[in-house]
KOLZA-425491 format. One line per 2 residues: number of its first residue (from 1); for each residue x, y, z of N, C-alpha, C. Coordinates in steps of 0.05 Angstrom, whole numbers, plus 5000, padded with zeros to 4 digits. Example, Ala and Ser with C-alpha at 12.3 -4.5 7.8 and 13.67 -1.06 7.14 Angstrom:
<atoms>
1	5264/4886/5156/5246/4910/5156/5264/4934/5156  5257/4955/5142/5273/4979/5143/5258/5001/5157;
</atoms>
This chain:
<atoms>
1	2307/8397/7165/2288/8376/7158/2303/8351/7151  2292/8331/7153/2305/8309/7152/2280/8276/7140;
3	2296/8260/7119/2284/8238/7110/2249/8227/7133  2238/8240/7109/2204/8223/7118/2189/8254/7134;
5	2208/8268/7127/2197/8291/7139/2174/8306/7123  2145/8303/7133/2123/8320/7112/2116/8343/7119;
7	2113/8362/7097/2111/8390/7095/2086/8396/7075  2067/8403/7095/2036/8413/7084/2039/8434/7069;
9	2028/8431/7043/2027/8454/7023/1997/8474/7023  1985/8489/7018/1972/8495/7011/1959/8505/6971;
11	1952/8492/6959/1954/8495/6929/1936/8526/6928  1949/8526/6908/1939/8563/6891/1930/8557/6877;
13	1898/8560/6859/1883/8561/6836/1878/8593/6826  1889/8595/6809/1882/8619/6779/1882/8608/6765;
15	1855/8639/6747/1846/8634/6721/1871/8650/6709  1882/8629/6679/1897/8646/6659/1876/8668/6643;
17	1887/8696/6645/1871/8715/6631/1865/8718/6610  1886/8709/6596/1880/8704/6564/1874/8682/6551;
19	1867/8656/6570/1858/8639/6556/1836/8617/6576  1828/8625/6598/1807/8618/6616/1828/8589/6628;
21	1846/8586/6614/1859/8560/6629/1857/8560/6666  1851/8537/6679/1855/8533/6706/1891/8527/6714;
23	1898/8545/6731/1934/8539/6727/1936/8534/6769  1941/8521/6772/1944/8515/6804/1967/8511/6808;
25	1981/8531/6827/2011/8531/6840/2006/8511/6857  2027/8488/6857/2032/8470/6879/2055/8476/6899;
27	2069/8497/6895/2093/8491/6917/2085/8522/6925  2099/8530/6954/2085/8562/6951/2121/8586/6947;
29	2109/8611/6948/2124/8624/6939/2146/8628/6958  2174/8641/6951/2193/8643/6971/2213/8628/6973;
31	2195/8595/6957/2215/8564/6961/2228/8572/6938  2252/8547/6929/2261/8544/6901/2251/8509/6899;
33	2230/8517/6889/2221/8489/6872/2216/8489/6848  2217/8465/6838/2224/8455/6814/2209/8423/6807;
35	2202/8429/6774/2211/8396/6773/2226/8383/6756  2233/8361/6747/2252/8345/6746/2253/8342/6714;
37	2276/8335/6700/2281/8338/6663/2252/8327/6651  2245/8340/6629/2217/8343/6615/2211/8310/6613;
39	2241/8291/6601/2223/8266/6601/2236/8243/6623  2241/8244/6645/2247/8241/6661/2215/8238/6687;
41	2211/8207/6690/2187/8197/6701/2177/8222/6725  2161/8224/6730/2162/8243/6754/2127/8233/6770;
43	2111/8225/6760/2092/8217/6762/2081/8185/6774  2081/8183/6791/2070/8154/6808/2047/8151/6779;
45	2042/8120/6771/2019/8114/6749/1994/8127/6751  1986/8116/6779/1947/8132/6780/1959/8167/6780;
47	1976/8173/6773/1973/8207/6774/1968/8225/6796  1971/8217/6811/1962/8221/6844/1995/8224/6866;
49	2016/8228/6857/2046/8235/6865/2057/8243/6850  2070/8264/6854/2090/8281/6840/2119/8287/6851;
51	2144/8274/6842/2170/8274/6841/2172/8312/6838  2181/8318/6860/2191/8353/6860/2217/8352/6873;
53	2233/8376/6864/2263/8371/6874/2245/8410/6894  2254/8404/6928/2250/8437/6934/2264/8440/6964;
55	2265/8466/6962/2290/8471/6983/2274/8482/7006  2252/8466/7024/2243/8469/7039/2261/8469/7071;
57	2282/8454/7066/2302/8452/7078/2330/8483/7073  2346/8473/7078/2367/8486/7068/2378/8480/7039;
59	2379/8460/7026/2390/8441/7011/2365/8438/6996  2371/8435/6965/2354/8426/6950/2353/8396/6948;
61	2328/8387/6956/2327/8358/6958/2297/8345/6953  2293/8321/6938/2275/8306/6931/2254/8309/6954;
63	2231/8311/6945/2203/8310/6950/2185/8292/6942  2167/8281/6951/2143/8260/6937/2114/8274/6941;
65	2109/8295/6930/2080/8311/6929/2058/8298/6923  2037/8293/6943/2011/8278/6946/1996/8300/6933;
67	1983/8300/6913/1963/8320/6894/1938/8321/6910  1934/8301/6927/1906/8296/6938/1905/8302/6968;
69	1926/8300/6986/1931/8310/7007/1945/8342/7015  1964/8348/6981/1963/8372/6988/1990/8378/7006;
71	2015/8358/7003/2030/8354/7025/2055/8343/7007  2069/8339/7025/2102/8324/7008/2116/8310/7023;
73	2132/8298/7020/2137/8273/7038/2175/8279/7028  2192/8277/7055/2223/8284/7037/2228/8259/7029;
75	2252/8255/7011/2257/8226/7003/2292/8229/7005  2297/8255/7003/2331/8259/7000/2342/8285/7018;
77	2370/8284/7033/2380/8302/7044/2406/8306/7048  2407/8333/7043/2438/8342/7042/2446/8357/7009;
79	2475/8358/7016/2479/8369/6998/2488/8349/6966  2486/8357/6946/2492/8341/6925/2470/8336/6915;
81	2448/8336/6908/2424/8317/6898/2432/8333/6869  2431/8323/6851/2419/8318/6816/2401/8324/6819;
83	2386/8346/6824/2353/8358/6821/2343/8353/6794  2343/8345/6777/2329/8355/6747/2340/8319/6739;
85	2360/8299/6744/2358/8276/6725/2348/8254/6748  2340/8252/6772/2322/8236/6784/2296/8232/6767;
87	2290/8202/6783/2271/8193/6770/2253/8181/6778  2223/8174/6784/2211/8145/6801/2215/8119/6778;
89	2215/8104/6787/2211/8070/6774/2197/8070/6760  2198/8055/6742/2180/8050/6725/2152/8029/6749;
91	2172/8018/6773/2155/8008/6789/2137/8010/6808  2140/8038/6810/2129/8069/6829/2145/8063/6854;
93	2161/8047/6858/2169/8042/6885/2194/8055/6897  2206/8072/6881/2234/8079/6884/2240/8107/6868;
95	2254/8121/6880/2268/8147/6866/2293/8139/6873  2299/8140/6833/2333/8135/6837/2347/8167/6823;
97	2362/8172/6830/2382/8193/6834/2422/8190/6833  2433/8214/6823/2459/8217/6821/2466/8233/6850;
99	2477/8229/6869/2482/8247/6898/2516/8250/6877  2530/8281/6889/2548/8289/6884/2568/8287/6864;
101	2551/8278/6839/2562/8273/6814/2579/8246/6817  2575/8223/6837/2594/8203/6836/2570/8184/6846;
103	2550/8178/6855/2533/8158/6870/2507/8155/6861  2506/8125/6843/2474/8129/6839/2462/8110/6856;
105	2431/8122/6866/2417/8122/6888/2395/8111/6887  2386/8085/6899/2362/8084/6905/2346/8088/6920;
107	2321/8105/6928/2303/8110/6950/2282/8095/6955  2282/8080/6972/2249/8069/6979/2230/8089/6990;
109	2204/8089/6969/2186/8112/6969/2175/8109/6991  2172/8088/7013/2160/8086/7036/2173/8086/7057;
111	2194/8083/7051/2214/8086/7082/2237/8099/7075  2253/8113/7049/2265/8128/7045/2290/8119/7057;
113	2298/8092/7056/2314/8071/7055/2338/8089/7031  2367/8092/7029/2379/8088/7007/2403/8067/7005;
115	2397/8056/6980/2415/8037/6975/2433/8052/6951  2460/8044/6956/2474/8056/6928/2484/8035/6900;
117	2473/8041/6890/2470/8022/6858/2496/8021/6842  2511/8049/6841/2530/8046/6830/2551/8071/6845;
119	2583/8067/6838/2596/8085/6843/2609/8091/6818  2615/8126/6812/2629/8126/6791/2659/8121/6800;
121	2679/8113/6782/2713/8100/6785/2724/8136/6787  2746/8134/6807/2765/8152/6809/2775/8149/6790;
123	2778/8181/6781/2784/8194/6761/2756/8204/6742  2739/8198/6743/2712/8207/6730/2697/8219/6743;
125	2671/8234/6727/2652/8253/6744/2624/8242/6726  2601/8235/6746/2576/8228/6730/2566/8259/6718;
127	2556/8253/6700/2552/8285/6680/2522/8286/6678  2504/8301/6685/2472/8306/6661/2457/8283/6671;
129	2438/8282/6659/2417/8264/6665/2420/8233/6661  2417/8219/6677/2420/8191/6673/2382/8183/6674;
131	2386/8161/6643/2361/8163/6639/2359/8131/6632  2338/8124/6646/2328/8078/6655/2312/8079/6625;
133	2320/8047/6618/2302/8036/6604/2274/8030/6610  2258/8022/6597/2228/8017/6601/2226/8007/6628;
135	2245/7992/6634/2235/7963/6655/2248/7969/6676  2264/7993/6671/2282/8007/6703/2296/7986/6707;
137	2315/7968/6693/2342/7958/6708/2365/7963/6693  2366/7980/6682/2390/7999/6669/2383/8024/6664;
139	2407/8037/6668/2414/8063/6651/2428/8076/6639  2424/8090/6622/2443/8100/6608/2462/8130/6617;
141	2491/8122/6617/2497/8161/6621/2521/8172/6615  2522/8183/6623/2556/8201/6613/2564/8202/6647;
143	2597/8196/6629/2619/8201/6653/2633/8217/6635  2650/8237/6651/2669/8259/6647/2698/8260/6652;
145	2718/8249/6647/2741/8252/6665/2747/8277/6678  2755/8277/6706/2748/8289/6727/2781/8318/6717;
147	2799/8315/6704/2820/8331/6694/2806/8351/6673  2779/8342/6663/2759/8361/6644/2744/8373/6650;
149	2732/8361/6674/2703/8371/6684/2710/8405/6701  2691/8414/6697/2686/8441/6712/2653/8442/6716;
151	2650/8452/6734/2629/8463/6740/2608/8487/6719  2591/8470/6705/2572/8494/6691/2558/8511/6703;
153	2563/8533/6718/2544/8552/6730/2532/8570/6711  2542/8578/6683/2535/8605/6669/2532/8590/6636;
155	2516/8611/6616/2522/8603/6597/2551/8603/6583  2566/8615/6598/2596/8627/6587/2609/8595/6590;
157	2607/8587/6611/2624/8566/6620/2607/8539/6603  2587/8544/6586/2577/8516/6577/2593/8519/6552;
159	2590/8552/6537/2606/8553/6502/2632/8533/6515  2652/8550/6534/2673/8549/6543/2674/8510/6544;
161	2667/8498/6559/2665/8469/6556/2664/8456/6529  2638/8467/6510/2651/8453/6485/2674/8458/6469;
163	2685/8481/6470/2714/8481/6458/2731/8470/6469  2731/8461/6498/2750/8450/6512/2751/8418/6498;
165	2736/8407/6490/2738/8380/6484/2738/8362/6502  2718/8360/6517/2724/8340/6549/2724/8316/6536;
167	2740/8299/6548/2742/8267/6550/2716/8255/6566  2702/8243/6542/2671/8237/6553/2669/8197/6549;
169	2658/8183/6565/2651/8162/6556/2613/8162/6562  2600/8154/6549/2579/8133/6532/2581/8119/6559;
171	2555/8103/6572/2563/8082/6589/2527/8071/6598  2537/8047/6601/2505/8035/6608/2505/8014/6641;
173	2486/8021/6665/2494/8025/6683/2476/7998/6690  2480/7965/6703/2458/7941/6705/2451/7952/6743;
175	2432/7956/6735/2423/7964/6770/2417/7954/6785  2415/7916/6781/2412/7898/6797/2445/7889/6807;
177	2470/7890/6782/2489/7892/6789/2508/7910/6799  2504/7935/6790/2510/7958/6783/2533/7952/6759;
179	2539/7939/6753/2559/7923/6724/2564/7951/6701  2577/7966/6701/2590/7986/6675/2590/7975/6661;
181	2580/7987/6630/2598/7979/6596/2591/8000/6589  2628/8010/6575/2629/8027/6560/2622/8028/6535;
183	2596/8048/6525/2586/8041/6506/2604/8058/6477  2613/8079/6486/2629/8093/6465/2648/8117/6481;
185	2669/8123/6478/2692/8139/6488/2702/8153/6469  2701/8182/6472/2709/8203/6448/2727/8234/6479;
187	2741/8235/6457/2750/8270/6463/2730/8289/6451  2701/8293/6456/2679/8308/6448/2656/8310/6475;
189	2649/8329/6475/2629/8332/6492/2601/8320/6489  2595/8297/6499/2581/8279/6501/2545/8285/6521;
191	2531/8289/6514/2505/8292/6530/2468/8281/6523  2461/8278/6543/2428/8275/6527/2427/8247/6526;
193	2436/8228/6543/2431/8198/6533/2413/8189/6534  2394/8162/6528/2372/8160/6527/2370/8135/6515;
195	2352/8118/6534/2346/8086/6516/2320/8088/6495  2316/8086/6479/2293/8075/6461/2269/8063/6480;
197	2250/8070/6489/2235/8051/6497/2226/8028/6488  2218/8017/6504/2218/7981/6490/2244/7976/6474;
199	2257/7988/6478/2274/7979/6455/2317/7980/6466  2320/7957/6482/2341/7963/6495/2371/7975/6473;
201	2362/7961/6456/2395/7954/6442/2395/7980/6420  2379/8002/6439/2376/8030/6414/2389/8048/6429;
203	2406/8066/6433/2411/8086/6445/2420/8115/6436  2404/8126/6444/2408/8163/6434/2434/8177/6452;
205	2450/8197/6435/2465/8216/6454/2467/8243/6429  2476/8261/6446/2482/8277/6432/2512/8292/6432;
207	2525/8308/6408/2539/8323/6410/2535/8355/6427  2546/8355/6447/2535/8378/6459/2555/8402/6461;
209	2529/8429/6465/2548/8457/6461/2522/8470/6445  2538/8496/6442/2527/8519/6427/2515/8502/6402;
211	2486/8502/6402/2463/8500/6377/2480/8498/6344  2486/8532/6344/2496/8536/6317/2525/8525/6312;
213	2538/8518/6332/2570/8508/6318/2566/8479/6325  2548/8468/6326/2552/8442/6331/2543/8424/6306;
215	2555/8413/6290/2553/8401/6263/2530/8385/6255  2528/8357/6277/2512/8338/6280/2513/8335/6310;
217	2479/8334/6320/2476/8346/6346/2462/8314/6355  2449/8299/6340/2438/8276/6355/2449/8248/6335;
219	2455/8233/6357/2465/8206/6347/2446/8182/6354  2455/8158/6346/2441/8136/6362/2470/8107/6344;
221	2452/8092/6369/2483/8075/6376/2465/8051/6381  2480/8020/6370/2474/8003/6390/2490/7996/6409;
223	2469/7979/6436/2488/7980/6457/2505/7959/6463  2515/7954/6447/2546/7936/6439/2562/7956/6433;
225	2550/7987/6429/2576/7996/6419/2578/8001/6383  2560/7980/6379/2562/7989/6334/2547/8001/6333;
227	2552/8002/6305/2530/8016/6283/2517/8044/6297  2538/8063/6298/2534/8090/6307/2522/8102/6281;
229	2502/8120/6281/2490/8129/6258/2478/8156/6268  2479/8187/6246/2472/8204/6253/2439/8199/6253;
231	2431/8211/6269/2395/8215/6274/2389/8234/6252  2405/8255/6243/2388/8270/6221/2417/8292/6210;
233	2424/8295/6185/2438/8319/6175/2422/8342/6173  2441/8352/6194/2434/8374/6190/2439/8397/6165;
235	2425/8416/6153/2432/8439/6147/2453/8460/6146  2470/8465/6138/2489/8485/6153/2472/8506/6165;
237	2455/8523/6163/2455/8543/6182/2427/8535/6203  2423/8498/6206/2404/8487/6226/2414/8486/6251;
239	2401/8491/6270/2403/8485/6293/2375/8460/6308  2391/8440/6323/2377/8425/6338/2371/8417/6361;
241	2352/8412/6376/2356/8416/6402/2340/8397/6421  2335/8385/6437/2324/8380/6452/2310/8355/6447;
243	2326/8337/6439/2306/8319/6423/2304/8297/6443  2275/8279/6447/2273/8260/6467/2257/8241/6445;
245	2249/8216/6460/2236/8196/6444/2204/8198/6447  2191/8191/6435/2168/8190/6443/2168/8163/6455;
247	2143/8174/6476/2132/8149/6498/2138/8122/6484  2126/8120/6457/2119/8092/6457/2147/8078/6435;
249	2162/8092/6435/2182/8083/6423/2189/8097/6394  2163/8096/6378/2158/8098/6349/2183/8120/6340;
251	2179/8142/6348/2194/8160/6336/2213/8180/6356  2237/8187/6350/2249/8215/6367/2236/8238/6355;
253	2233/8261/6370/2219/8284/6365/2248/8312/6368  2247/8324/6363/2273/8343/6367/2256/8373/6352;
255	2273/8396/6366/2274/8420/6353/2293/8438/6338  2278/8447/6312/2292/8455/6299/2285/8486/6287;
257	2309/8511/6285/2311/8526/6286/2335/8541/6264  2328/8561/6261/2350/8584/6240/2358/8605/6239;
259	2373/8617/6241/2375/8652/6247/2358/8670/6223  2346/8692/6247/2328/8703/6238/2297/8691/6227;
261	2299/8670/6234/2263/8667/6241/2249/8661/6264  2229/8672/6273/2218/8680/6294/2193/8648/6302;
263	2192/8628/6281/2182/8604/6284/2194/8587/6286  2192/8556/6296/2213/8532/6301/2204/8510/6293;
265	2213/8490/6278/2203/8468/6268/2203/8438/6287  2176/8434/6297/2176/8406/6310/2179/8381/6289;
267	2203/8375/6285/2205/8357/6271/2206/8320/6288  2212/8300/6273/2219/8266/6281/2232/8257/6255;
269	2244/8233/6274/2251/8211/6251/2240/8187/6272  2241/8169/6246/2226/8144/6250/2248/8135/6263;
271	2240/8115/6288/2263/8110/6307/2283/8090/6295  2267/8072/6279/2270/8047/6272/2296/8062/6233;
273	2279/8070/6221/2283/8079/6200/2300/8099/6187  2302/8118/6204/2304/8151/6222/2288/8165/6191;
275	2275/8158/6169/2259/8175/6161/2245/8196/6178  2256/8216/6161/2247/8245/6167/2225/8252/6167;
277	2211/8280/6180/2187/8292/6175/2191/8315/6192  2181/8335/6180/2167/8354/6199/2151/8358/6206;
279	2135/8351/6231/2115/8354/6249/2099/8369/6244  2120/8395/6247/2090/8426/6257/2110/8447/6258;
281	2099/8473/6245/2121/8507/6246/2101/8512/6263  2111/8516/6293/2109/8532/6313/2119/8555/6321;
283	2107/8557/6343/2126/8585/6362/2143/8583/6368  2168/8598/6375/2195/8590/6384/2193/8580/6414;
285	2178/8542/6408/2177/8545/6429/2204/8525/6437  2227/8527/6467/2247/8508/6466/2249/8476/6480;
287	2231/8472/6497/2231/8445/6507/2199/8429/6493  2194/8421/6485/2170/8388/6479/2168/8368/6495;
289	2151/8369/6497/2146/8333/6505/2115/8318/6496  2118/8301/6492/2097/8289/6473/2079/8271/6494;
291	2053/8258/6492/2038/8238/6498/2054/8215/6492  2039/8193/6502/2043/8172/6495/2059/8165/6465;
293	2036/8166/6449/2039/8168/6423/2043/8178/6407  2047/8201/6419/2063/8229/6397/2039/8238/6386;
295	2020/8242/6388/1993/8250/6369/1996/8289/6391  2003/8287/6420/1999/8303/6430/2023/8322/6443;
297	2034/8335/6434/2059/8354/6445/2051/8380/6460  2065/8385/6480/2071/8406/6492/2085/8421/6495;
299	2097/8446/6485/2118/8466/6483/2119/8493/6500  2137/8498/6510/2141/8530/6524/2157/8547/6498;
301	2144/8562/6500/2154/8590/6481/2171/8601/6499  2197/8614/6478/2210/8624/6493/2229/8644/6475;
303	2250/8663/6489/2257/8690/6465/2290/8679/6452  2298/8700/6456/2329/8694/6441/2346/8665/6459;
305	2348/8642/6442/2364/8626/6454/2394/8634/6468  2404/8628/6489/2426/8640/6499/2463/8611/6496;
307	2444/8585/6489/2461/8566/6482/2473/8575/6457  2469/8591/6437/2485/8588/6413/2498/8611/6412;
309	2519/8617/6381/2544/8629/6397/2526/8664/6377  2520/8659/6359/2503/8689/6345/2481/8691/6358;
311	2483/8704/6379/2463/8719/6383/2446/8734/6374  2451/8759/6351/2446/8771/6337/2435/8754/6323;
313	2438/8745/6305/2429/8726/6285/2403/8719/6294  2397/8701/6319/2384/8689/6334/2361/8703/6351;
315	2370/8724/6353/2341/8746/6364/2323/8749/6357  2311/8737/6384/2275/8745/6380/2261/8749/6401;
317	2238/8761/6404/2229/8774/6415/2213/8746/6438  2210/8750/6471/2200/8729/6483/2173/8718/6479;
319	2173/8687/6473/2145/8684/6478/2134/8672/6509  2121/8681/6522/2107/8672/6548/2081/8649/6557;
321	2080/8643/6521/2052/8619/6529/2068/8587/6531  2053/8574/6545/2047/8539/6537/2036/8531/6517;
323	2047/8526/6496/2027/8513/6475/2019/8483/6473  1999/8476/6469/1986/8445/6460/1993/8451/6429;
325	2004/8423/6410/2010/8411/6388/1984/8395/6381  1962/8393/6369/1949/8370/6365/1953/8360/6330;
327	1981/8337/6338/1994/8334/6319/1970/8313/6291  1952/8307/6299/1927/8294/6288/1910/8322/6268;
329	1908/8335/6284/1882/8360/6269/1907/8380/6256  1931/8386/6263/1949/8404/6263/1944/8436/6274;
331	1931/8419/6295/1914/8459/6308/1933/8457/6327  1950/8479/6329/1963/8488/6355/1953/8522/6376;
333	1947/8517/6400/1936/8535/6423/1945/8535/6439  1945/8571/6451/1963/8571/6479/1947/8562/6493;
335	1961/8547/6518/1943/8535/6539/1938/8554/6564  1963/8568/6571/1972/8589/6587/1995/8610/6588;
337	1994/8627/6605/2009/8642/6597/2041/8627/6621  2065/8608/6618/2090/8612/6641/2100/8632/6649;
339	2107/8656/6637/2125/8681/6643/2146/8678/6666  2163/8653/6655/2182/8652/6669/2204/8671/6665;
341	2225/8678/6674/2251/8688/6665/2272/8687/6657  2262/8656/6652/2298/8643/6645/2324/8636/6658;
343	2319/8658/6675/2343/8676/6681/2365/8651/6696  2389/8646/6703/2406/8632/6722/2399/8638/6750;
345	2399/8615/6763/2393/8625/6791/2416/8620/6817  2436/8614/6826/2446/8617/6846/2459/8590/6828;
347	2478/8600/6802/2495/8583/6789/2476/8556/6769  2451/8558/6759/2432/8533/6761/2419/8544/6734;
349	2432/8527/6711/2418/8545/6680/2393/8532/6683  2384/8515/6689/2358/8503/6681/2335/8513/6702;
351	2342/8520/6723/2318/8521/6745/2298/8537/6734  2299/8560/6724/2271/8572/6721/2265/8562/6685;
353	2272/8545/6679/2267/8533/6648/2240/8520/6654  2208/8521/6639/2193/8512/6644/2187/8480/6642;
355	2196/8464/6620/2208/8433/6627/2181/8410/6619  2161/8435/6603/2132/8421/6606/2126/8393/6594;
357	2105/8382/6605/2104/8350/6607/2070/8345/6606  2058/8323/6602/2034/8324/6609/2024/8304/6629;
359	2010/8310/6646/1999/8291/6669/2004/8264/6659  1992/8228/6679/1991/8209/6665/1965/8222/6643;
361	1951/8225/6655/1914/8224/6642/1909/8245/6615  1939/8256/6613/1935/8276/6592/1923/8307/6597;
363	1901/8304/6613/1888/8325/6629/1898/8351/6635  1919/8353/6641/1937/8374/6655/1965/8375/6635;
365	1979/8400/6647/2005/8400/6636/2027/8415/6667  2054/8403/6666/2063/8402/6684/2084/8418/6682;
367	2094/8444/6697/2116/8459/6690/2126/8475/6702  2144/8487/6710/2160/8505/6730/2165/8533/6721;
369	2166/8549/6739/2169/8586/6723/2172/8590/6753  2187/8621/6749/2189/8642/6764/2173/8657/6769;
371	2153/8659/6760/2128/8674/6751/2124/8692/6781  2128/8684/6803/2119/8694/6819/2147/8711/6838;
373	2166/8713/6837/2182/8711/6839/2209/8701/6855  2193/8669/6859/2221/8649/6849/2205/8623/6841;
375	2226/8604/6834/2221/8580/6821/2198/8569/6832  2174/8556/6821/2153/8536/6833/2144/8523/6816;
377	2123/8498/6823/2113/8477/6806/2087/8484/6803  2071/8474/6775/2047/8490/6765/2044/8474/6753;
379	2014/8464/6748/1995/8452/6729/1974/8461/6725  1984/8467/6695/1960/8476/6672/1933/8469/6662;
381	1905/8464/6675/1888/8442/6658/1881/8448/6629  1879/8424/6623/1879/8426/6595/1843/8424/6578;
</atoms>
């Protein structure tokens, strides 16, 4: 298959049994599809296109899924695509992308045109998700020096990376120029970057690795480079995880966890402030993502985390629902059941990770499982 090439889907509608939810498979079974990091754009505005990474081809490669036609349109081919840190525009006009850990990419959504925005410098490797400001003409990301980098296929080889200490830089990417600045350079494993919405001169990263040995797990920086400040102290026996911003800027949201309890705390700090709070004691569930305004979160439950280094400690039994947060009333409900597996798939920790998100309209919830047995895309109504 090849660029502009469309491939008719047919959608699947089931009722969830335990909770009457409407859940409709969009990609069908047999493929490995997927979609793209929890806050990572994926959605054309009217809600009516869906950014899917699927290997309809040989090669896992970008898709543009018409919800209303029922069809997909390719946008990317070959080998190398960054399945999970692509993104559409904030302009709907473009999917930009990392090809082979060295090339960031722009796609014209109508003619599947690419232009290349930036190259990473010999001697470095682009790392993890590269994630645009509000207005899509920057981004933020990690480079790796290429004498550190290895390939993460397993959870073994991710512990194994944080003890190694890779030589990481911080870096902010002008995509009208493609213009580098190094925003911060450490011998630490560097991941999770992220602009503040609305808010350029704010930037999130994290210390990355195993949950429990990692001291202080989320930072934020301005983008000059000062006034580096921890996002939250942790606890000694806290773990944190996954933390993104909410839509509208106001607050970061993150998860938090302890050995030997079977619930997880959705906590924030004020973006501006980083005043604390905790949200909501939930289910162990491990990825969030919020509404607009944070009034509305979505979580996948899930069993023994496999990122931290006590296992034992950390065991618990799986959970298999979607939950809604209604962080206003404090009522939380499964929406459906994912029953994904977790499991690694052909070297790929994240592919069957459910990743959940909510439509523009709120309406729906957006998320990936194995459920059937292999990876596909699913929306939950809400």
């Amino acid at each position: 298959m090849s660029l502009g090439q469309i491939t008719p889907l047919a959608f699947q509608r089931t009722v969830d049994a335990s909770t009457g939810t409407i859940v409709t498979q969009l990609t069908p079974n047999g493929s490995v599809c997927h979609r793209n990091y929890f806050y990572q754009k994926c959605f054309t505005e009217d809600g009516n296109k869906l950014l899917i990474s699927a290997n309809f081809d040989t090669n896992r490669n970008y898709h543009l899924l018409d919800l209303q036609n029922e069809s997909a349109i390719q946008l990317t081919e070959g080998k190398g695509d960054n399945v999970f840190g692509g993104f559409l525009t904030t302009q709907d006009d473009a999917l930009i992308f990392v090809k082979n850990n060295k090339q960031l990419i722009r796609v014209d959504l109508k003619t599947q045109e690419h232009n290349v925005l930036y190259e990473v410098a010999n001697g470095w490797v682009g790392y993890g998700t590269w994630v645009p400001n509000s207005d899509c003409t920057k981004v933020v990301a990690i480079e790796i020096k290429d004498t550190d980098y290895m390939s993460l296929d397993s959870w073994e080889k991710f512990a194994q990376f944080y003890h190694q200490k890779p030589r990481c830089r911080l870096i902010s990417i002008d995509l009208n120029t493609g213009q580098r600045t190094t925003i911060f350079e450490e011998n630490i494993w560097l991941g999770h970057p992220l602009y503040r919405p609305n808010d350029d001169n704010t930037i999130a990263f994290c210390h990355e690795g195993p949950h429990d040995l990692v001291a202080t797990r989320m930072w934020m920086i301005d983008e000059s480079g000062d006034n580096m400040r921890k996002v939250h102290e942790q606890d000694d026996d806290e773990s944190c995880t996954h933390e993104f911003f909410v839509p509208d800027g106001s607050k970061m949201m993150f998860v938090s966890y302890r050995p030997h309890m079977d619930k997880r705390q959705l906590c924030s700090v004020d973006a501006q402030t980083l005043a604390f709070k905790v949200e909501a004691e939930m289910p162990a569930c491990s990825h969030l993502m919020s509404n607009h305004d944070g009034s509305l979160v979505v979580g996948d439950g899930s069993g023994t985390p496999v990122d931290v280094s006590d296992h034992d400690g950390h065991t618990i039994q799986n959970d298999p629902n979607l939950y809604l947060l209604n962080l206003n009333t404090g009522d939380i409900r499964a929406i459906a059941e994912h029953n994904t597996s977790w499991t690694v798939l052909n070297g790929d920790r994240q592919i069957n990770h459910p990743h959940p998100s909510f439509t523009p309209d709120n309406k729906s919830v957006l998320y990936s499982s194995d459920v059937n047995g292999s990876p596909a895309v699913y929306l939950a109504s809400l």
